[in-house]
N, C-alpha and C positions, 0 to 999 in steps of 0.2 A: 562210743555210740555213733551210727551213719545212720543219716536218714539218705532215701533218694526222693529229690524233687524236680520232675518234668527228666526225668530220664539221667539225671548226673546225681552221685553218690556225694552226700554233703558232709563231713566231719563235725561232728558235735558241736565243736566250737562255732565253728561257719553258722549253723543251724541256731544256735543258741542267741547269735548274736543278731542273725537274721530278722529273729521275734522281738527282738529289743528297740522299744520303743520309751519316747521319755511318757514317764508317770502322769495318771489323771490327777494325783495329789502334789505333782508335783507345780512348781510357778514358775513359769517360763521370760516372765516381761518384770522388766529391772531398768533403773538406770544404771549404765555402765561407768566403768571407772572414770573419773574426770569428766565423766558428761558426754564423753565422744561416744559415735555408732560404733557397735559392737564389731570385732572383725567377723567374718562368714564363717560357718561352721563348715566341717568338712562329714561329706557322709561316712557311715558306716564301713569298714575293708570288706570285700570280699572273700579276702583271705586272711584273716588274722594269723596271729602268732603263735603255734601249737603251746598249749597247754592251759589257757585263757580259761579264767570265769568269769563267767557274767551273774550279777545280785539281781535281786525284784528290785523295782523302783518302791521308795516308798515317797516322803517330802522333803523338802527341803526349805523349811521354815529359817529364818531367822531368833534364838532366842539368847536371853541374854541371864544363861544361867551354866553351870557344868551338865555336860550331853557323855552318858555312856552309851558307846559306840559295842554291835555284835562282834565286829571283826576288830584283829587290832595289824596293819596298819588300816584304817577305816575304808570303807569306798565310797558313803553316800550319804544320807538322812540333812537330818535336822545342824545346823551352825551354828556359828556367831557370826554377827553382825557382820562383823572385819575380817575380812580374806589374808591370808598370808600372801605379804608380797612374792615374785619370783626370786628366785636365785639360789646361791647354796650357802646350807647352815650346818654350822661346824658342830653344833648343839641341838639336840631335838626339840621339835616346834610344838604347838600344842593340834590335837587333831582339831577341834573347833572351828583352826581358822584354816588349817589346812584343806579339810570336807567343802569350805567355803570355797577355796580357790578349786576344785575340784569340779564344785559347783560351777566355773567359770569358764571350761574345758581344759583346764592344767591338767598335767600330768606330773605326780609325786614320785619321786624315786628313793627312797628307804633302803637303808644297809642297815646290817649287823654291826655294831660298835666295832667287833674288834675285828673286821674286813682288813683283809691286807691293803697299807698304804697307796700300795700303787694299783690297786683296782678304787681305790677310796678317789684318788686322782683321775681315775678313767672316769668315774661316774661325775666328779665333779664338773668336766670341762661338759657335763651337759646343763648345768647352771646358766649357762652364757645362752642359753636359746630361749626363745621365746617361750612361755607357758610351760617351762618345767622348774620346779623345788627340789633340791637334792638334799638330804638331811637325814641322820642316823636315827635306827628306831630302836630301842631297846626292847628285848624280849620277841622280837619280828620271829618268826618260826622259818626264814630262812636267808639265805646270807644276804642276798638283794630280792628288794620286791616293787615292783613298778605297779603303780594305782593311775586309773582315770575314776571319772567317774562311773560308779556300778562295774566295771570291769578291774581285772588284778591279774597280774602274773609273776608267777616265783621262781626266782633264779637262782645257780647255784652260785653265780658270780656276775663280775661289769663285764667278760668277756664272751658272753653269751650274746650273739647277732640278735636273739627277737627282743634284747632291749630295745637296742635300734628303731626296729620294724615297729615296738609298741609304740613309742615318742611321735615317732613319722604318723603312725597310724589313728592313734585315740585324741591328740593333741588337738585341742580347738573342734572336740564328737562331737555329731548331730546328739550323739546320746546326751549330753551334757544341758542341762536345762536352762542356764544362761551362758551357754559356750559365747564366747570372745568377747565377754566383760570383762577384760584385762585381767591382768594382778598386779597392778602398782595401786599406788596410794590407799593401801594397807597397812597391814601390822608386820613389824619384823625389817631387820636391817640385813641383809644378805652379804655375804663378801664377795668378791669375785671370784669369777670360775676356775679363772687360771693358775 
């Protein structure tokens, strides 16, 4: 799908992402992890990553029960309390707290269990950055799948460039309704990335 707006031809995505704004249902004002000011969000790309979907906002409650999520790996709704801290997890996490850090501007990166080792390696060394979770999804409908909030893209593998491009890009969204409320002092012990 291309729209044209003001004379340039916009690619669906571009367009889609365009209109994406955070939710009236959504809650924007939190205190941030350990109490410190939130880091700056960064806008929206221009250009995103060809093959991008973007979700409706809907809220993004705290509650303190089991939440089934539309999508599986999740991209947004309702949480728990506790945010999964960052890093990478050699064992899949629970979406709950993952949605939560999502909630926070992280970006979640999900494999296929049985990813070959050494893309499971490429994906991990991105553990070591700021506001990203690397952790395998069982049943994911495809080999890697990168999550921000309300936004997702499906790879065939860790050697695909618009991982890259999504990390850099969705990381710490204005989309993201309490972007740069960290993810430390959470739930979950991470290993390192290397």
């Amino acid at each position: 799908m291309q729209e044209t707006t003001a004379g340039q031809t916009v690619s669906g995505e571009e367009a889609e992402l365009a209109r994406a704004e955070v939710g009236r249902r959504e809650i924007t004002n939190m205190m941030p992890a350990g109490g410190r000011k939130p880091d700056p969000p960064q806008s929206l790309p221009e250009d995103p990553p060809e093959g991008i979907r973007v979700y409706p906002a809907t809220t993004n409650r705290t509650l303190e029960r089991p939440i089934d999520y539309d999508r599986r790996p999740p991209t947004n709704g309702d949480h728990d309390p506790l945010w999964q801290n960052c890093g990478y997890y050699p064992k899949p996490i629970e979406d709950r707290h993952a949605v939560h850090s999502l909630d926070h501007g992280v970006v979640w990166i999900t494999y296929s269990p049985d990813l070959p080792a050494d893309q499971i390696a490429e994906l991990r060394s991105y553990a070591g950055e700021r506001y990203v979770i690397v952790s395998p999804y069982p049943g994911q409908d495809a080999p890697v799948i990168v999550t921000s909030w309300r936004v997702q893209l499906k790879l065939d593998g860790a050697e695909d460039p618009r991982l890259r491009q999504f990390v850099d890009q969705f990381r710490i969204s204005e989309l993201s309704p309490l972007s740069g409320n960290k993810c430390t002092l959470g739930v979950g012990r991470p290993e390192s990335a290397g």
